[in-house]
C-alpha positions as CSV (number, residue, x, y, z in Angstrom):
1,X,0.0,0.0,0.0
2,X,2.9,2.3,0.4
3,X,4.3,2.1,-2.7
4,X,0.9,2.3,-4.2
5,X,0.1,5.6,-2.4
6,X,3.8,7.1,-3.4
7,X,3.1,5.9,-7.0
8,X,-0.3,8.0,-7.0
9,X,1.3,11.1,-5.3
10,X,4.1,11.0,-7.3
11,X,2.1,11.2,-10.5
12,X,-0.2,14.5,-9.2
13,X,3.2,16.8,-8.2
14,X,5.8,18.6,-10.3
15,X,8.8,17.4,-7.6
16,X,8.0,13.9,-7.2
17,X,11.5,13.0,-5.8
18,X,10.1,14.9,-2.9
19,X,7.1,12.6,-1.9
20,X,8.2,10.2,0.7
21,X,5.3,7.8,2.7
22,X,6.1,6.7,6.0
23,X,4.1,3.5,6.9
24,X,3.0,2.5,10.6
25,X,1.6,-1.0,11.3
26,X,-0.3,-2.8,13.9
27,X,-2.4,-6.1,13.7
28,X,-5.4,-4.7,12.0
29,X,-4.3,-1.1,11.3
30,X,-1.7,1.1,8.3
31,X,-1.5,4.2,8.9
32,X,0.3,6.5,6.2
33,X,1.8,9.8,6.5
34,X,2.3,11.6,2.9
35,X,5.0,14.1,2.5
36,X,5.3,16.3,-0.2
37,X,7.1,19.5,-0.9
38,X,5.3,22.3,0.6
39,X,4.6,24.3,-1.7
40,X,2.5,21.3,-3.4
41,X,0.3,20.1,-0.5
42,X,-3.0,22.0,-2.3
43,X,-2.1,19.9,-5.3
44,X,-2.2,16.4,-3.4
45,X,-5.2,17.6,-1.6
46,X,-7.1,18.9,-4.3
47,X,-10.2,21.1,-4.4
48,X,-12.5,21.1,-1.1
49,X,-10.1,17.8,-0.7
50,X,-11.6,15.5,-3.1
51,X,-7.8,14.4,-4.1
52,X,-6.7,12.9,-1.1
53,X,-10.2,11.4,-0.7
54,X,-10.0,10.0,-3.7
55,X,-6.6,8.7,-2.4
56,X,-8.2,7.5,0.6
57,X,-10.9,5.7,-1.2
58,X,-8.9,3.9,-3.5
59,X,-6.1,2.6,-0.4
60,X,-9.2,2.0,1.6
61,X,-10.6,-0.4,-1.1
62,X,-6.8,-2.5,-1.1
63,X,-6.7,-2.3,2.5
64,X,-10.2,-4.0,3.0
65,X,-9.1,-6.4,0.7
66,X,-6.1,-7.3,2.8
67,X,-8.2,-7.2,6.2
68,X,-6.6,-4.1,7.2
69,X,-8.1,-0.6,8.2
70,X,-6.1,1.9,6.3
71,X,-5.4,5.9,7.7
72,X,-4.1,7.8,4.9
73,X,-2.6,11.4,6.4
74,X,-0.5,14.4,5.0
75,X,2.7,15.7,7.2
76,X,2.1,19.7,7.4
């Protein structure tokens, strides 16, 4: 799921050697912090947030699949 999320973010910025996902785990819990450059955080969040929603929506769906609740966050 990390790599997936990087691999989406990464395609939505103009610096995407900056993005960087840090991935906490626990028995039936990921959580994932996005980092991007800060100038780019509106990008990855998107419009009254329906980016990172849409994020959310689609590592939600791959998390259920795998049994796991997902948390998908952005570092400020």
């Amino acid at each position: 799921m990390k790599e997936l999320t990087e691999l989406i973010v990464q395609k939505l910025v103009d610096k995407p050697e900056a993005v960087s996902v840090t991935e906490t785990k626990s028995e039936t819990t990921v959580i994932l912090e996005i980092a991007v450059a800060k100038e780019e955080i509106g990008l990855v969040i998107g419009k009254k947030g329906k980016i990172i929603n849409s994020i959310r929506n689609i590592i939600n769906a791959v998390g259920r699949k795998n049994g796991k609740k997902v948390i998908v966050g952005i570092k400020e």
